[in-house]
N, C-alpha and C positions, 0 to 999 in steps of 0.2 A: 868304210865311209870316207866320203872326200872332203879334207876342213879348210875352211878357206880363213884367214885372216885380212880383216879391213884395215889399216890404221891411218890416220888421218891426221895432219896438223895444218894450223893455217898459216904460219912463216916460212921462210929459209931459216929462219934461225933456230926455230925449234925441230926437236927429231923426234920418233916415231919411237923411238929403241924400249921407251917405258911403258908402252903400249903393247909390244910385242912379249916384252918381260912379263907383264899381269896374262896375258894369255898363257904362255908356258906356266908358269906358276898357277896357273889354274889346274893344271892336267891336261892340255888341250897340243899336239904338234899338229903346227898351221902346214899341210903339203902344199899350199899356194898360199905366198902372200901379197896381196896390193894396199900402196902405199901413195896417197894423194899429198901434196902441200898444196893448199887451196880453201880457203875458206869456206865453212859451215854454211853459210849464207848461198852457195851456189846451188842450185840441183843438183843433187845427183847424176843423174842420168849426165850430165854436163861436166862429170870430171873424169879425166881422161882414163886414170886406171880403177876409178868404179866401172864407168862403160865397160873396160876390159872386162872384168870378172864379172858383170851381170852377161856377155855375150860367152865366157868361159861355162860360165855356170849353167846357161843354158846348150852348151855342145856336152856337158859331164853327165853320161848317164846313170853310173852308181850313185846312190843315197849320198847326200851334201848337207852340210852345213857352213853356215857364215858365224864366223864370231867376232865378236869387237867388243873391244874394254867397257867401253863407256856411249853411252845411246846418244852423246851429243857429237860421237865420231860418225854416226851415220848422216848429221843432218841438224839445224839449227831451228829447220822451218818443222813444223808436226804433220803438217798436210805432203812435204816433200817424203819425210821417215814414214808414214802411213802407205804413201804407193808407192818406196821403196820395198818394203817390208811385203806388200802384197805381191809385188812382182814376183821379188824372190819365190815366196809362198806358191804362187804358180809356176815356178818353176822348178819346183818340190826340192826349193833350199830350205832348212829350218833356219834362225837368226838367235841367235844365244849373244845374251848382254847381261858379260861380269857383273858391272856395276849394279844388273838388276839383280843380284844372286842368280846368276848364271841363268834366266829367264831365259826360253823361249819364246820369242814373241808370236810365232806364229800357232802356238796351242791358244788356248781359249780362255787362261789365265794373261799371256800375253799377251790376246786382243785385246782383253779388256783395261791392261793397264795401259797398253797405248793408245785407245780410243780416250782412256781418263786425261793422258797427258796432253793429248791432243786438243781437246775440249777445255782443258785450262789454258794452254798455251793461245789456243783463240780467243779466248776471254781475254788472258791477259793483253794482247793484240789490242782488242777492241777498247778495255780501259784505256789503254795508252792512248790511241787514238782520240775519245774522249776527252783524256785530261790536257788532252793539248790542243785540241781544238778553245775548249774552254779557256786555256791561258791568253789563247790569242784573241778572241773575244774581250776577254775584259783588258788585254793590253791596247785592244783597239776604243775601248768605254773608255778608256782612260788617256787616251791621246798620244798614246807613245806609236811612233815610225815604224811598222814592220820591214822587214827586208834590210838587206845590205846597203850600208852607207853609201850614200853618192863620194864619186875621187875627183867629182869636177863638177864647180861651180858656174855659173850664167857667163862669169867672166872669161874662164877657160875656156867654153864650150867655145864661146866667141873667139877666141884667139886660138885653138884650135884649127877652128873653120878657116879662120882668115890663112894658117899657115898654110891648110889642104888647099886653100884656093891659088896660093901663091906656087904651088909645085912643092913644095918639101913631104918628103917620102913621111909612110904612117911612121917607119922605126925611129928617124929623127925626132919627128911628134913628140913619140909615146918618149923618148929619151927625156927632150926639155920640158917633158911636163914629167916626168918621173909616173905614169903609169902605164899598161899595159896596153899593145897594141890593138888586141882585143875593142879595149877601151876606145881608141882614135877611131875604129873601124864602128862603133854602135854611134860614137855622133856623127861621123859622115855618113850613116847611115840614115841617121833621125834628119839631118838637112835636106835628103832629096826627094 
């Protein structure tokens, strides 16, 4: 059988090496290992040495497994780890996650916890959504300013304008009024 190890962190600062330690100390020798720094939050399929090993995984024709410590190294999102997990699945990789007690996800005890985590993980999602929609709501009931503070008042914008009319460059601008050039460029934008 061919074992692949995942391991995944989301800085340069941090390293992978305690990752790859809980595999060995499991009983497991990784013959391939891929190793992302990239945040959880990306796809899959969208990190450069996952793609790797899902395109290795499917050129390996002996019996395969993937394993990785912890099931938040595959994936942050539940719907991205669900058709990761099925890919593999079709690709007749098994998925073993330590941190599940050495689970299979792809047996039928592991659908089913990661169709559960899944299904929270969407709830959780949608409260969240909810509870902040509702905050803004009654911050708007209550008269408070949504959005980023304005950096320039009626009077700037005026003096602003009057300098873009006079020829002085946006970077000068953006200098003597101390904000960003960004900024000079949305009111000479709103003047025309």
């Amino acid at each position: 059988m061919h074992t692949f190890a995942y391991l995944r962190v989301s800085t340069t600062g941090q390293t992978t090496d305690n990752q790859l330690v809980e595999i060995e100390q499991a009983g497991y020798e990784a013959d391939t290992v891929y190793s992302d720094t990239i945040s959880g939050k990306v796809p899959a399929m969208e990190r450069p040495e996952f793609a790797k090993l899902m395109d290795t995984i499917h050129r390996t024709k002996k019996p395969k497994r993937l394993i990785v410590s912890k099931l938040d190294r595959l994936g942050r999102d539940a719907i991205d780890v669900l058709g990761s997990v099925r890919a593999l699945e079709q690709a007749g990789c098994s998925v073993r996650v330590l941190q599940l007690g050495d689970l299979d996800l792809t047996s039928s005890a592991g659908k089913l916890v990661l169709s559960t985590l899944a299904a929270v993980a969407e709830m959780e999602r949608d409260m969240l959504v909810e509870r902040t929609q509702a905050g803004l709501a009654r911050a708007k009931r209550e008269g408070k300013k949504l959005g980023r503070p304005r950096v320039t008042d009626d009077d700037s914008v005026e003096s602003i304008r009057n300098a873009l009319g006079g020829g002085v460059s946006i970077s000068q601008i953006a200098r003597d009024h101390g904000i960003s050039r960004a900024t000079v460029i949305r009111v000479r934008g709103a003047a025309q």
